[in-house]
ZADO-1210 file (C-alpha; in nm, 4 decimals, padded with zeros to 6 digits):
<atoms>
<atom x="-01.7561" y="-04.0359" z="-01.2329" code="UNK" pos="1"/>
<atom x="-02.0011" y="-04.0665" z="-01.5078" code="UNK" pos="2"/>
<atom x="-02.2665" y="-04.2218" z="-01.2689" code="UNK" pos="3"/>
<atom x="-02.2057" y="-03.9871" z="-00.9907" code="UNK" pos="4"/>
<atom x="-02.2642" y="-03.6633" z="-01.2500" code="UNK" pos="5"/>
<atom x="-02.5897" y="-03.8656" z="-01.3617" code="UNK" pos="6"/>
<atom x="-02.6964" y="-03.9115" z="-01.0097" code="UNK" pos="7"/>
<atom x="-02.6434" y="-03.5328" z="-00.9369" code="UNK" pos="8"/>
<atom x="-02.8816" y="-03.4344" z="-01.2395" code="UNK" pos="9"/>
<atom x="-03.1604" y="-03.6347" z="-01.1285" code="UNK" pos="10"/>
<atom x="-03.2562" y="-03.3951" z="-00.8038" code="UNK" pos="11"/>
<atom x="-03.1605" y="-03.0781" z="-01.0138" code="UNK" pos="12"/>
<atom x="-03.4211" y="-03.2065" z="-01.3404" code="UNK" pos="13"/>
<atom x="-03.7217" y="-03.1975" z="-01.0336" code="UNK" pos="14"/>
<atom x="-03.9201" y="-02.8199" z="-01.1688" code="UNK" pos="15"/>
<atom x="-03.9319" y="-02.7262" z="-00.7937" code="UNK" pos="16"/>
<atom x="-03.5769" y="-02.8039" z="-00.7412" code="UNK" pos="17"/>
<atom x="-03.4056" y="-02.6115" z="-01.0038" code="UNK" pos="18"/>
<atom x="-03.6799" y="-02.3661" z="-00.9966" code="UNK" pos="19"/>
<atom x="-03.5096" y="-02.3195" z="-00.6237" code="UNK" pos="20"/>
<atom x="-03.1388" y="-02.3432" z="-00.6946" code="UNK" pos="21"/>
<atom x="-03.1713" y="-02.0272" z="-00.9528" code="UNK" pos="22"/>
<atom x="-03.4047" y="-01.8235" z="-00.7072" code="UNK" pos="23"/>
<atom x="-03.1573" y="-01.8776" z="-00.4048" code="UNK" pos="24"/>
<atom x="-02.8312" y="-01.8668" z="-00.6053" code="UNK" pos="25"/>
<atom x="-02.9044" y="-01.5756" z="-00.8846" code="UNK" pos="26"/>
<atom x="-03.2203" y="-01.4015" z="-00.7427" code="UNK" pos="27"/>
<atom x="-03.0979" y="-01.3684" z="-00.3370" code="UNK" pos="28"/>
<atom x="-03.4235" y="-01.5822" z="-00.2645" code="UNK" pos="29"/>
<atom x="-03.6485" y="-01.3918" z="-00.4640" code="UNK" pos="30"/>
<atom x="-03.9207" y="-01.6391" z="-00.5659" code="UNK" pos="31"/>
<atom x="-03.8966" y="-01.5125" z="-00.9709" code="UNK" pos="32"/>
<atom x="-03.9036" y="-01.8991" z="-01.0775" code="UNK" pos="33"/>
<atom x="-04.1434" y="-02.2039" z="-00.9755" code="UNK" pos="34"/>
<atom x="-04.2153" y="-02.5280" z="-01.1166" code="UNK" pos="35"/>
<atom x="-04.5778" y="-02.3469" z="-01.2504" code="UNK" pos="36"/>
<atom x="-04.3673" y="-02.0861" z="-01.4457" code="UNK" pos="37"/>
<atom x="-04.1342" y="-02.2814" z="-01.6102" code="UNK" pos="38"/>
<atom x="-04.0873" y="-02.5790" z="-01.8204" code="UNK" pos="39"/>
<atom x="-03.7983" y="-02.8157" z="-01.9605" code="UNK" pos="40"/>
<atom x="-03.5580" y="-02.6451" z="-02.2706" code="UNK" pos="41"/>
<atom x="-03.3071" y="-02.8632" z="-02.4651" code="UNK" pos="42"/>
<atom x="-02.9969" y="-02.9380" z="-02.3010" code="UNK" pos="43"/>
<atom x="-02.8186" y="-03.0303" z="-02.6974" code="UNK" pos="44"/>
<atom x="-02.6831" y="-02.7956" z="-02.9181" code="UNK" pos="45"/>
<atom x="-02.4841" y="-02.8328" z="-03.1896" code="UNK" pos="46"/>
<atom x="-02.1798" y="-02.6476" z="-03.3597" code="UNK" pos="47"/>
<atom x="-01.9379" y="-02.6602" z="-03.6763" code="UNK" pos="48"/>
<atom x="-01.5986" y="-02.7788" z="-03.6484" code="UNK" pos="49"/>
<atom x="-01.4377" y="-03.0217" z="-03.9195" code="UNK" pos="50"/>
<atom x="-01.7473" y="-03.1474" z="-03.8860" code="UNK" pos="51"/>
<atom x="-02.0929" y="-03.0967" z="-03.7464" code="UNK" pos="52"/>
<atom x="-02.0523" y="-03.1714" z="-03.3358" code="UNK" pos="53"/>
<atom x="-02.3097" y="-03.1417" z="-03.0529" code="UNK" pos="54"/>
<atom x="-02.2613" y="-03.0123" z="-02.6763" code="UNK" pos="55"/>
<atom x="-02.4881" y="-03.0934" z="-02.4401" code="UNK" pos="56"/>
<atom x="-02.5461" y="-02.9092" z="-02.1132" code="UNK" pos="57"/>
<atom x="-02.6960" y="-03.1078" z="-01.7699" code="UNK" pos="58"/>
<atom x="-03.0146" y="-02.9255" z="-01.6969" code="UNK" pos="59"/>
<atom x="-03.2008" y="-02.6147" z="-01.8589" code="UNK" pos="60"/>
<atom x="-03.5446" y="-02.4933" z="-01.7622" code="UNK" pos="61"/>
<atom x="-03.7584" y="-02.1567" z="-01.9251" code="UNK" pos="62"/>
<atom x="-03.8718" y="-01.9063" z="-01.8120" code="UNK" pos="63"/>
<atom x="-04.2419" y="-01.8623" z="-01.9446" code="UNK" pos="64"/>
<atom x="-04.4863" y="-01.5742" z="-01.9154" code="UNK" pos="65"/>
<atom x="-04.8084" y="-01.4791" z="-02.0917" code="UNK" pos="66"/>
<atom x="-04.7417" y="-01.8079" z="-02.3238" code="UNK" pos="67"/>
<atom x="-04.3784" y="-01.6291" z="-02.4055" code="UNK" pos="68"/>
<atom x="-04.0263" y="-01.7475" z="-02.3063" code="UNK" pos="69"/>
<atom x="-03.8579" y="-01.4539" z="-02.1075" code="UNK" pos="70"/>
<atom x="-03.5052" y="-01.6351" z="-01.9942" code="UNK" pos="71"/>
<atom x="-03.2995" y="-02.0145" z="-02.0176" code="UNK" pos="72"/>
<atom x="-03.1699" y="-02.0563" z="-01.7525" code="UNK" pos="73"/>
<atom x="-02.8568" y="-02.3628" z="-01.7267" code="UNK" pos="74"/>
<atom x="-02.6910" y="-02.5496" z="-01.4436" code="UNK" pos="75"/>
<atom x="-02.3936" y="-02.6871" z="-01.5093" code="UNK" pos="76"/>
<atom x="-02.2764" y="-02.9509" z="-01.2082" code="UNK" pos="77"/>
<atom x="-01.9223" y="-02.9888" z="-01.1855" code="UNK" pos="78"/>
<atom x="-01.7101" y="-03.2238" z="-00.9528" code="UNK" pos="79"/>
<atom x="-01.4359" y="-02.9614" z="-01.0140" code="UNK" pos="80"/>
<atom x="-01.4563" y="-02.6520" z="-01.2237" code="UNK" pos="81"/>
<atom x="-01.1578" y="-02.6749" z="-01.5666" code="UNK" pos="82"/>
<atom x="-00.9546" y="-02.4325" z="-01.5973" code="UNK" pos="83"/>
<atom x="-01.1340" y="-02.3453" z="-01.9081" code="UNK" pos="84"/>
<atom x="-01.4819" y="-02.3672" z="-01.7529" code="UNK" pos="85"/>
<atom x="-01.5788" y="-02.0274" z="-01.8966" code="UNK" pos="86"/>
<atom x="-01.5023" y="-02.1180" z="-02.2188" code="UNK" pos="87"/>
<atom x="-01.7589" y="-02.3867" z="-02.1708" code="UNK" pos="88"/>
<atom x="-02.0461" y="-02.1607" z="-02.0224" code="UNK" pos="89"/>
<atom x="-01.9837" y="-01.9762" z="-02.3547" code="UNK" pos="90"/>
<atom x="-02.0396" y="-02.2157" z="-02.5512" code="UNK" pos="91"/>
<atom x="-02.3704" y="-02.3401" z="-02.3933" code="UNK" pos="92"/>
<atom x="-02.5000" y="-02.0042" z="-02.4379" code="UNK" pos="93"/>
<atom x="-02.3281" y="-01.9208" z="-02.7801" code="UNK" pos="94"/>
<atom x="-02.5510" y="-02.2891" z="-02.8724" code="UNK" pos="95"/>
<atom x="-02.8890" y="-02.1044" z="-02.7951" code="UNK" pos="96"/>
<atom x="-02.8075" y="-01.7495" z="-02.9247" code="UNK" pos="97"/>
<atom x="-02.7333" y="-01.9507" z="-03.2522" code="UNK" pos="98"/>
<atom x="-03.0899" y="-02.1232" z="-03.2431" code="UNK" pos="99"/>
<atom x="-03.2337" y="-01.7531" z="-03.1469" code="UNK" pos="100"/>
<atom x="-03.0814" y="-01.6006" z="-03.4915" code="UNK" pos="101"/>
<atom x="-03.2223" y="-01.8877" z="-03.7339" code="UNK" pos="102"/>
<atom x="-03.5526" y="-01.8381" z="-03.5010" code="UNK" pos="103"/>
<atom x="-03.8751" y="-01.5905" z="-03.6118" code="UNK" pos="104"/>
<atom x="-03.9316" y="-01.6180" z="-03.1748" code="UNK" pos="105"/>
<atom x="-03.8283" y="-01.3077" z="-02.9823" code="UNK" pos="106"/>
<atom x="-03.4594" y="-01.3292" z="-02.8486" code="UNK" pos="107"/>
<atom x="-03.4401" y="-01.3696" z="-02.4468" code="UNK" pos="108"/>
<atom x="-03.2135" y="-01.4358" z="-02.2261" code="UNK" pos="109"/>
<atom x="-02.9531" y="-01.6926" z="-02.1204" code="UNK" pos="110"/>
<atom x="-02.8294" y="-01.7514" z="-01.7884" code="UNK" pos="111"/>
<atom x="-02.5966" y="-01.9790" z="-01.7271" code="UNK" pos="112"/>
<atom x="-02.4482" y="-02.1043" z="-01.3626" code="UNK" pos="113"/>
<atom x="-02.2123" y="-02.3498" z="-01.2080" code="UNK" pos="114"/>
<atom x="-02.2767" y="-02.5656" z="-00.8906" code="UNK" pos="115"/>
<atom x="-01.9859" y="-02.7304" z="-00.7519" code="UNK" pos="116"/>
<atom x="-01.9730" y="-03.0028" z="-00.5036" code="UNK" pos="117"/>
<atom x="-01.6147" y="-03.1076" z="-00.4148" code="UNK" pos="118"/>
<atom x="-01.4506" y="-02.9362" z="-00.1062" code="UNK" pos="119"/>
<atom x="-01.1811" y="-02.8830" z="-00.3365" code="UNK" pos="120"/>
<atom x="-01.1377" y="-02.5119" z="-00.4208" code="UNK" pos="121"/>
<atom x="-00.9084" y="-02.4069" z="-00.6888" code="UNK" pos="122"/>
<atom x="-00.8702" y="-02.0459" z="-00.8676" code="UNK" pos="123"/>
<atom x="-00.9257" y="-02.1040" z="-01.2240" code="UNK" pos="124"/>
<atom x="-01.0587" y="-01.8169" z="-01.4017" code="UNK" pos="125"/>
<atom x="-01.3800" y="-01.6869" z="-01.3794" code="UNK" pos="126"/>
<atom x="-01.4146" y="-01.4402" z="-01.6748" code="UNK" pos="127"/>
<atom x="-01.2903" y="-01.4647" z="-02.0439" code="UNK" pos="128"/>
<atom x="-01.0437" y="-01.1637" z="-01.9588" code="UNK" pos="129"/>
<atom x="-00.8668" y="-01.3573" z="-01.6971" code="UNK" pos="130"/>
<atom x="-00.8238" y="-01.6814" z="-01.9028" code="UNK" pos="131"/>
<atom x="-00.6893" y="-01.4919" z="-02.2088" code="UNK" pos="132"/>
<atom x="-00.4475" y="-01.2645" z="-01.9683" code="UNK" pos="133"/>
<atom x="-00.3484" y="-01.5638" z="-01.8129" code="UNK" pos="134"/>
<atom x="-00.3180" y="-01.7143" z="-02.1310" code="UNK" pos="135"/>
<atom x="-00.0714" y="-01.3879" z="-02.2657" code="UNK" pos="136"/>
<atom x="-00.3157" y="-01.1714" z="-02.4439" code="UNK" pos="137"/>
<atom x="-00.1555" y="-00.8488" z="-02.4489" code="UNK" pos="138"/>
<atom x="-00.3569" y="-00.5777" z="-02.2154" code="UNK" pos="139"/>
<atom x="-00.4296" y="-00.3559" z="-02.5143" code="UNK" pos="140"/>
<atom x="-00.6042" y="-00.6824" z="-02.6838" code="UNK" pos="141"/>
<atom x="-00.7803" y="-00.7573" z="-02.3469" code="UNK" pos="142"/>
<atom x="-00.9731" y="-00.3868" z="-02.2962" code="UNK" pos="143"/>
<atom x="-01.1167" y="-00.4610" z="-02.6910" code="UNK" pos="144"/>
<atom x="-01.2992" y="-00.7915" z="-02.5909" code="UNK" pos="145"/>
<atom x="-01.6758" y="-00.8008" z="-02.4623" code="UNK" pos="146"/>
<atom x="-01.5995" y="-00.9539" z="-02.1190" code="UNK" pos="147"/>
<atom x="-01.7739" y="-01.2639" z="-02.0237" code="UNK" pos="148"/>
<atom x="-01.8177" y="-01.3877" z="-01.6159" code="UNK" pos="149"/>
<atom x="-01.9232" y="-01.7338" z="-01.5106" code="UNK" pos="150"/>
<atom x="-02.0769" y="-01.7623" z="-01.1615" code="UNK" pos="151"/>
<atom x="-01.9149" y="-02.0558" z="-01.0123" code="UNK" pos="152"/>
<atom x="-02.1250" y="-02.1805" z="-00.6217" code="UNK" pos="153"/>
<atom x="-01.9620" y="-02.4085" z="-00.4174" code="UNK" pos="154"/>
<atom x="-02.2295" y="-02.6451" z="-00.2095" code="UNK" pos="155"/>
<atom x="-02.0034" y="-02.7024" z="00.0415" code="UNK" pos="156"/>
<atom x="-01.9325" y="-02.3435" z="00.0693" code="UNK" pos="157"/>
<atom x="-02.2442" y="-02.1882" z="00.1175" code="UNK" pos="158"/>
<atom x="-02.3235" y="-01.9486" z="00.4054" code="UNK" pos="159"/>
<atom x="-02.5956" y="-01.9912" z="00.6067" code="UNK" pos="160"/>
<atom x="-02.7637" y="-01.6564" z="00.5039" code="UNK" pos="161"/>
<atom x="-02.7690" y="-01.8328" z="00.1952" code="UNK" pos="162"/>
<atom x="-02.8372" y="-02.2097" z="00.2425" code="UNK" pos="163"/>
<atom x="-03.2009" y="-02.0429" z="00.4466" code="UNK" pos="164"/>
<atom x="-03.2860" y="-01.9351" z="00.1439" code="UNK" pos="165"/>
<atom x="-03.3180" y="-02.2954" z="-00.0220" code="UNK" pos="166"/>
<atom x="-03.7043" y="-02.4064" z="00.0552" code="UNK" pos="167"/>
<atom x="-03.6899" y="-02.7686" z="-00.1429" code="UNK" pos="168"/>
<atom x="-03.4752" y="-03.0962" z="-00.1242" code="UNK" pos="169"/>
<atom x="-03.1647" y="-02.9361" z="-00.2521" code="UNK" pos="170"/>
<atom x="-03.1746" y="-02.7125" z="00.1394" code="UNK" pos="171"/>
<atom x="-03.0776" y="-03.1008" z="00.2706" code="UNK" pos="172"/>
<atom x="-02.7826" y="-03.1483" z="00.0699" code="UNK" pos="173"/>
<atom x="-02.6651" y="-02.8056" z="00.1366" code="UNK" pos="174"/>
<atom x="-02.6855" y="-02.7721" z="00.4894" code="UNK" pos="175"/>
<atom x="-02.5488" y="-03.1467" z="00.5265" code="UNK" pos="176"/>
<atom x="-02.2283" y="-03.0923" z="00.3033" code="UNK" pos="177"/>
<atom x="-02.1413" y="-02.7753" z="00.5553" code="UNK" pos="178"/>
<atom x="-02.2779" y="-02.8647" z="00.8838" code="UNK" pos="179"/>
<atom x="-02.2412" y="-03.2611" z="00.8339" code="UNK" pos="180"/>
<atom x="-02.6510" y="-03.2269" z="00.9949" code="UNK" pos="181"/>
<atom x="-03.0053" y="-03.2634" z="00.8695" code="UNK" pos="182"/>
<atom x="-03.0825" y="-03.1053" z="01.2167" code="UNK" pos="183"/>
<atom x="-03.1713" y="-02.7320" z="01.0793" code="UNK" pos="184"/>
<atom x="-03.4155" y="-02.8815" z="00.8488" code="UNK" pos="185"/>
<atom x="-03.5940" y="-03.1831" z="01.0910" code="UNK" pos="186"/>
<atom x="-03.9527" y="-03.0017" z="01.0242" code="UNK" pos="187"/>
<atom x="-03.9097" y="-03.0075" z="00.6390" code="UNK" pos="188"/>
<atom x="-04.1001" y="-03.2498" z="00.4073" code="UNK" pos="189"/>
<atom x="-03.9238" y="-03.4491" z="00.2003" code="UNK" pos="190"/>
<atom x="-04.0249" y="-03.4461" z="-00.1693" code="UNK" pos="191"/>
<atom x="-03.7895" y="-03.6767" z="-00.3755" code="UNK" pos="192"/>
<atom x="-03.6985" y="-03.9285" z="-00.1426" code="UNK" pos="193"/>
<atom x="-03.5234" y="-04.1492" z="-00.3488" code="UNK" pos="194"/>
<atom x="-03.3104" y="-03.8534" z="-00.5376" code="UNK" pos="195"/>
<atom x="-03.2026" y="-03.6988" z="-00.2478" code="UNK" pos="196"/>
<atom x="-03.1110" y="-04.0159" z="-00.1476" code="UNK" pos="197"/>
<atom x="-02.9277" y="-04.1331" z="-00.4333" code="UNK" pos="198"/>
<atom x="-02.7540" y="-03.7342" z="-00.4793" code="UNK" pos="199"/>
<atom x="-02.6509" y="-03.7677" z="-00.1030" code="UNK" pos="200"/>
<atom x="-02.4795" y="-04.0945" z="-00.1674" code="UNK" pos="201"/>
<atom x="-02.3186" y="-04.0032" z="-00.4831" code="UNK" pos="202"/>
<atom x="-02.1771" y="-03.6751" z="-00.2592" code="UNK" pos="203"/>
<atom x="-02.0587" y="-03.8132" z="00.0299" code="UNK" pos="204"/>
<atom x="-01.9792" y="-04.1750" z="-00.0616" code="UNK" pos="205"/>
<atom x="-02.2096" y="-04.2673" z="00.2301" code="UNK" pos="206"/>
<atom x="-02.4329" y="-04.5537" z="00.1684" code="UNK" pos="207"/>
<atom x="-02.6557" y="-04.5440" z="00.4611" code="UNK" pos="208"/>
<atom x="-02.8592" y="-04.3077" z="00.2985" code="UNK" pos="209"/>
<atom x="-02.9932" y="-04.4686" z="00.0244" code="UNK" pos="210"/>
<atom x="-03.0510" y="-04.8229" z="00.2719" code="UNK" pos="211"/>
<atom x="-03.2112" y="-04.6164" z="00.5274" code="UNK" pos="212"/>
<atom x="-03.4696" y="-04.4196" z="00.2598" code="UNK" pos="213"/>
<atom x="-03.6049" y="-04.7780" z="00.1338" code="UNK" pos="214"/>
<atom x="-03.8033" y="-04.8316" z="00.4431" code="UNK" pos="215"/>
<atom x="-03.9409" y="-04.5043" z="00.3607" code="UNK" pos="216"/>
<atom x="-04.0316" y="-04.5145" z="00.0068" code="UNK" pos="217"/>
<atom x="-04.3895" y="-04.6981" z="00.0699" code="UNK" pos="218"/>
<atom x="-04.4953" y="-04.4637" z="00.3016" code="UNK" pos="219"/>
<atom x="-04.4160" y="-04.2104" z="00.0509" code="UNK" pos="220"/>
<atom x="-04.5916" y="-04.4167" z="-00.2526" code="UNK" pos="221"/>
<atom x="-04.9030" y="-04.4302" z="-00.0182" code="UNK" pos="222"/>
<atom x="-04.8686" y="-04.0302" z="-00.0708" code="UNK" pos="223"/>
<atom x="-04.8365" y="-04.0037" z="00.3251" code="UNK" pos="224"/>
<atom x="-04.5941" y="-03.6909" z="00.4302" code="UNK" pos="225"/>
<atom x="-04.2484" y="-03.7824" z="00.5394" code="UNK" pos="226"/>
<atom x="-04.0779" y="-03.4951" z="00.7010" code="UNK" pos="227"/>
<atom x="-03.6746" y="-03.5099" z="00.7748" code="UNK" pos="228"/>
<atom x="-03.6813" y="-03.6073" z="01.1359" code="UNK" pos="229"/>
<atom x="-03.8602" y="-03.9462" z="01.0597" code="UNK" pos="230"/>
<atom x="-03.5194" y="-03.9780" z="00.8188" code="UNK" pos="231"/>
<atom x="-03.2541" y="-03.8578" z="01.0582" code="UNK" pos="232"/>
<atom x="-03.4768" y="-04.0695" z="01.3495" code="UNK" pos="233"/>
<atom x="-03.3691" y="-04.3809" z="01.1065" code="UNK" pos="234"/>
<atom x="-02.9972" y="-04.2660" z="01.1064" code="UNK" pos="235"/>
<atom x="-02.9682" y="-04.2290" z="01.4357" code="UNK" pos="236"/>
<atom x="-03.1505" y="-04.5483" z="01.4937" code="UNK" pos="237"/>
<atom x="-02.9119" y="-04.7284" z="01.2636" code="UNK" pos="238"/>
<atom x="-02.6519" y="-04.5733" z="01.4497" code="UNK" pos="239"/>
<atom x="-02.7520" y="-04.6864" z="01.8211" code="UNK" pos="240"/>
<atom x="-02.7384" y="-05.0598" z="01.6566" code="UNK" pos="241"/>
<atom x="-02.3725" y="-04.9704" z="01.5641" code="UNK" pos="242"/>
<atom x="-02.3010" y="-04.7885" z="01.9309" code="UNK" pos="243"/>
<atom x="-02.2322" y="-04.4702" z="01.7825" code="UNK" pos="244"/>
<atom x="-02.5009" y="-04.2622" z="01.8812" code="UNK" pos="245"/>
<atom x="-02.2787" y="-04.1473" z="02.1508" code="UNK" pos="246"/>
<atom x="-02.0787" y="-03.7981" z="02.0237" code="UNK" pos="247"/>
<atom x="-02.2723" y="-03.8495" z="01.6714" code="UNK" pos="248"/>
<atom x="-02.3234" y="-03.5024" z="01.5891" code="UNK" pos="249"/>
<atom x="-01.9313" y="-03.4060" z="01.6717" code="UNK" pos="250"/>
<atom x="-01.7949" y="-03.6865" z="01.4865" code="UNK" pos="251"/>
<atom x="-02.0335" y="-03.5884" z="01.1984" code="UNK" pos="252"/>
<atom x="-01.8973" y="-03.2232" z="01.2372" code="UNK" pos="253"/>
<atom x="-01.5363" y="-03.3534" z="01.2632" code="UNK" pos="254"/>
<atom x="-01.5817" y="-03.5723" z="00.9802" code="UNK" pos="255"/>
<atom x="-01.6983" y="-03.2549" z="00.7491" code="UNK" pos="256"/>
<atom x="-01.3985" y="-03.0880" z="00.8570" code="UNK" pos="257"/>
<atom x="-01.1425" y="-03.4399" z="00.7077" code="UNK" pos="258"/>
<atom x="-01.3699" y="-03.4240" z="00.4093" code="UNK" pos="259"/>
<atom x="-01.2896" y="-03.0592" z="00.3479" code="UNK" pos="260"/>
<atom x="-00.9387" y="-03.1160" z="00.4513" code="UNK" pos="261"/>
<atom x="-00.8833" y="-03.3547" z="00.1716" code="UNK" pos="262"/>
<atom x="-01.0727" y="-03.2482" z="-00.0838" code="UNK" pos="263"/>
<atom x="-00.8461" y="-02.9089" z="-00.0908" code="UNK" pos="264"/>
<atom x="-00.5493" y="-03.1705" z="-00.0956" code="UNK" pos="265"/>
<atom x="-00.6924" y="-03.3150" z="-00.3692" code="UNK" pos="266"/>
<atom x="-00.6986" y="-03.6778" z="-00.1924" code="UNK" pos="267"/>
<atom x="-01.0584" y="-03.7525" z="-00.3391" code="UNK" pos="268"/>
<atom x="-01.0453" y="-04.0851" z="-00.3037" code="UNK" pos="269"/>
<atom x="-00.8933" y="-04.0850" z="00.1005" code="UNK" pos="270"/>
<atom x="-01.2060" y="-03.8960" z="00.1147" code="UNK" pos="271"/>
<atom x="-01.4206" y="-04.1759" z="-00.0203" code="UNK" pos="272"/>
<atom x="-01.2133" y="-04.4521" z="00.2211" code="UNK" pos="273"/>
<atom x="-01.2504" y="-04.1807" z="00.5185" code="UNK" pos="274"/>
<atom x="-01.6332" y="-04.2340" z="00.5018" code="UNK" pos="275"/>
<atom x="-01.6602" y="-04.5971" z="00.4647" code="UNK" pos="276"/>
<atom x="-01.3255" y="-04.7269" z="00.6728" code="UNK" pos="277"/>
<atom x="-01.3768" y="-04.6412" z="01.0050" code="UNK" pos="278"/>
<atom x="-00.9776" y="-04.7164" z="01.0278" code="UNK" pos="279"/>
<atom x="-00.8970" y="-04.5167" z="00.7977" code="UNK" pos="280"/>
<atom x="-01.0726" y="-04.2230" z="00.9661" code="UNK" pos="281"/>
<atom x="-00.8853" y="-04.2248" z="01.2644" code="UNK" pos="282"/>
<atom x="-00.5224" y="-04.2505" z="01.0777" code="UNK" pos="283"/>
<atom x="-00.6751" y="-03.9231" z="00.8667" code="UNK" pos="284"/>
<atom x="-00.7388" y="-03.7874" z="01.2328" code="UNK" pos="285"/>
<atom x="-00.4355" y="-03.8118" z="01.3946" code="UNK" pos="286"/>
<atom x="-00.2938" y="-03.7050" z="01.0323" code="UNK" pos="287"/>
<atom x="-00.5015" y="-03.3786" z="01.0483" code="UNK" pos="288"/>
<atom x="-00.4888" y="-03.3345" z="01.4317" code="UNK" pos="289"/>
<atom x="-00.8137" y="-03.3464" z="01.4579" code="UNK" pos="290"/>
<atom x="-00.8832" y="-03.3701" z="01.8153" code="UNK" pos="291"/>
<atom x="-01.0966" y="-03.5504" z="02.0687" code="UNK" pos="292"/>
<atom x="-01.1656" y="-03.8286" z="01.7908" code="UNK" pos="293"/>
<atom x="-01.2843" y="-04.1708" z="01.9850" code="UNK" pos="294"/>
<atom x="-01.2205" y="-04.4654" z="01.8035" code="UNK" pos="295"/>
<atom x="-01.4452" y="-04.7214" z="01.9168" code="UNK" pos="296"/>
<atom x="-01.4184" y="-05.0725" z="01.8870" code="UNK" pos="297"/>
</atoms>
């Protein structure tokens, strides 16, 4: 799990990548943030318990105008969302508030956001109010508190209105995760090969796209473009060898639609077997009544 939440922050620490995921996800694909505007913050800070203790977030960015920093901005990456997830998001920003009030800089903002990735979805809640209701704070305590929200995006959730909006690598895993296709993005360059690679892998469990990228990493080294249909032209060339180019893009559909199936079951790791047994898959199938599934020999 460790790995797999490394692997995730590698794409998101690209400027032009998290630069994206805040304009699409916070600003409605206004284009407030680029990797020209904005550079790395600290992703460790530190609080007092018994003892001294740090915290650190996955991946921060500022905001910087006229030599000044106006907002940081977090991304948290979560394989599932705690129950106490806002408590968390408050910390993170309570951590750089603290370092604002023993600072002489001017104060600015802190926005915080969480990207999930499982198909699981669960309703844990998403302000401070909810969590202490739910946790028996009497009403009368609850209208006295200064009410917190966390803004929690599911990848796998995204509407297409929305996923258009993504303009760098990140618009690949998106669209993939909910239309189990590269197809709406074939005339797209590829900019981090290898962590788009890697993220997809860690995602889906899918190791084809990591082998397939290799054979175009020295094209890319060379500084030549590589646009996504040279990529998916390698999948589907891999799949030919393995004679199932035949119905590809409906079993990739109905394999989204297991995925999402199980995830919500919580059956992570039939999910992980699902994409790497093909026998597995069609038990899962006939499980789920997925129709029209061909298992081929």
């Amino acid at each position: 799990m460790a790995e797999k939440d490394i692997t995730e922050k590698v794409l998101m620490s690209y400027a032009d990548v998290f630069a994206d995921c805040i304009n699409a996800l916070v600003y409605g694909g206004k284009q407030r943030l680029s990797a020209e505007n904005t550079q790395p913050a600290p992703t460790e800070s530190f609080y007092q318990g018994k003892k001294p203790h740090n915290q650190l977030c996955d991946v921060s960015r500022y905001l910087v105008e006229q030599g000044c920093i106006v907002a940081q901005y977090i991304i948290e990456n979560e394989t599932q969302p705690r129950e106490r997830q806002i408590l968390r998001n408050i910390s993170y920003q309570g951590g750089v508030y603290r370092h604002q009030l023993e600072s002489s800089v001017p104060v600015y903002a802190v926005i915080d956001i969480v990207i999930a990735w499982t198909g699981r979805t669960n309703r844990i809640p998403q302000s401070l109010s909810d969590l202490l209701g739910k946790n028996g704070v009497p009403a009368e305590e609850l209208r006295l508190i200064d009410d917190i929200r966390v803004k929690i995006y599911r990848m796998n959730n995204l509407c297409p209105d929305i996923r258009k909006r993504f303009v760098s690598d990140i618009g690949f895993v998106a669209d993939y995760l909910n239309e189990g296709s590269f197809e709406r993005r074939s005339d797209q360059k590829i900019i981090h090969l290898e962590a788009l690679c890697d993220m997809m892998e860690a995602v889906t469990g899918d190791r084809r796209f990591r082998e397939e990228a290799e054979k175009l990493l020295d094209k890319q080294q060379g500084e030549e473009k590589i646009m996504m249909c040279e990529y998916i032209n390698l999948l589907e060339a891999r799949g030919e060898k393995r004679g199932e180019k035949k119905g590809e893009k409906k079993g990739e559909a109905k394999l989204t639609l297991l995925l999402a199936k199980l995830y919500e079951l919580g059956r992570d790791d039939e999910a992980k077997l699902a994409v790497q047994d093909m026998e597995v898959r069609a038990r899962l199938y006939q499980e789920f009544s997925i129709a029209n599934y061909i298992h081929d020999k």
